[in-house]
VMD Tcl script that draws the C-alpha trace (Angstrom):
set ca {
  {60.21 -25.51 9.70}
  {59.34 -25.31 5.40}
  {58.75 -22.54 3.51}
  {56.13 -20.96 3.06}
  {55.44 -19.48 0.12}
  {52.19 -17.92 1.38}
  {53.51 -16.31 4.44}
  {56.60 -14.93 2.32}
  {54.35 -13.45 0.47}
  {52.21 -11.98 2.84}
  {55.34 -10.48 4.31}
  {56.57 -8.99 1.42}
  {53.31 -7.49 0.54}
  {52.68 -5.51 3.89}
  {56.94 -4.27 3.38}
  {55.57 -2.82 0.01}
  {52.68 -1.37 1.78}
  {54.98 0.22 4.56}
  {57.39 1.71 1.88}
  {54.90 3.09 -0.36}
  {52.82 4.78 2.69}
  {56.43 6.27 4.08}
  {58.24 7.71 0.55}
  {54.42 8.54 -0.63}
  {54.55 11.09 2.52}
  {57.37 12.20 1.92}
  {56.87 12.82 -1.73}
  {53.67 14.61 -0.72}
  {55.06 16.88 2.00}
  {58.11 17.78 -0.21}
  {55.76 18.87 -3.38}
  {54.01 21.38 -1.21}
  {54.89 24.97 -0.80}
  {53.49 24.98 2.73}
  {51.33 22.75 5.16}
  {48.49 23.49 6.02}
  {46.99 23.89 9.34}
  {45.27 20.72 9.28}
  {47.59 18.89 8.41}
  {50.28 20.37 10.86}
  {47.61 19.69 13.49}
  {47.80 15.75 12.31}
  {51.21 15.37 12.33}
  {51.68 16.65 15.60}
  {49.08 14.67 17.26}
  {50.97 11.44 16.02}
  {53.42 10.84 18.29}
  {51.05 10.94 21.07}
  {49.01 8.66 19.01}
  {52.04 6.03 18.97}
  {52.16 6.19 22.36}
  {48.83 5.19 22.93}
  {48.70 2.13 20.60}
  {51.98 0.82 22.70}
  {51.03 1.79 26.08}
  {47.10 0.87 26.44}
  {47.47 -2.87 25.57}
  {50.53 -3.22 28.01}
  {48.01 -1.45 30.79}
  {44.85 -3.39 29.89}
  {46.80 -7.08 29.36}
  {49.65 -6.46 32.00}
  {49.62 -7.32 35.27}
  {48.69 -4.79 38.57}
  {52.90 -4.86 38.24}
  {52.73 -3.19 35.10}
  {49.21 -1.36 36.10}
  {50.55 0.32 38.85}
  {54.37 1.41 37.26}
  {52.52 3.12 34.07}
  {50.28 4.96 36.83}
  {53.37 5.97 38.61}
  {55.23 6.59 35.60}
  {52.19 9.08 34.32}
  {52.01 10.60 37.93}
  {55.89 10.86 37.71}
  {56.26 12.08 33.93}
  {53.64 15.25 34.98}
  {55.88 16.55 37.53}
  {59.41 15.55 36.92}
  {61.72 14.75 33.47}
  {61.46 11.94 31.62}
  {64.58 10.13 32.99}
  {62.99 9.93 36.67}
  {59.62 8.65 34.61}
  {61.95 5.53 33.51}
  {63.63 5.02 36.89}
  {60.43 5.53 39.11}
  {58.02 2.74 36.58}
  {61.50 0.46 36.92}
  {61.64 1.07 40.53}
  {58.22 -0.09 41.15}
  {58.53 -3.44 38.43}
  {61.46 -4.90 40.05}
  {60.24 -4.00 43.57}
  {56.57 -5.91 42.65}
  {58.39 -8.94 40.80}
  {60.92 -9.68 43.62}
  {58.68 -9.12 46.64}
  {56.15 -12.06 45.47}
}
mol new
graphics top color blue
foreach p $ca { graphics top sphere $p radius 0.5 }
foreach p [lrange $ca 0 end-1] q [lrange $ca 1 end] { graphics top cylinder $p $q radius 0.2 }
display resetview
């Protein structure tokens, strides 16, 4: 495999972009003498936002395996903790894959 100098630089471009868009954040949030609303709103909703962008292509692109333990993990995660979530979508994985 060469070099390339291309893709190096690619690389090193979008790790400038990720460190300016984190300490620019932080820069911003720390200047201010309070958040508003709005904003508070926003930066609540992004962990559930995160979860979405990792969880809807596994669902759409994964198999009925991996269809059916996110259902069971949602169903699950509504009703019990989060540590039965894990062990019920595990449960139902290794019981699909070694059944076939």
């Amino acid at each position: 495999m060469e070099f390339d100098l291309h893709m190096a630089l690619v690389i090193l471009a979008a790790a400038a972009a990720t460190f300016a868009t984190r300490i620019g954040g932080y820069i911003l949030i720390t200047r201010m003498k309070s958040i508003p609303p709005r904003m508070e709103a926003a930066l609540n909703a992004v962990p559930a936002a995160v979860l979405t962008t990792l969880v809807a292509p596994a669902f759409f692109i994964g198999g009925w395996e991996t269809k059916l333990a996110l259902i069971v993990a949602l169903v699950i995660g509504l009703r019990i903790s989060h540590t039965w979530m894990l062990v019920g979508a595990w449960t139902v994985v290794m019981a699909w894959r070694y059944s076939l």
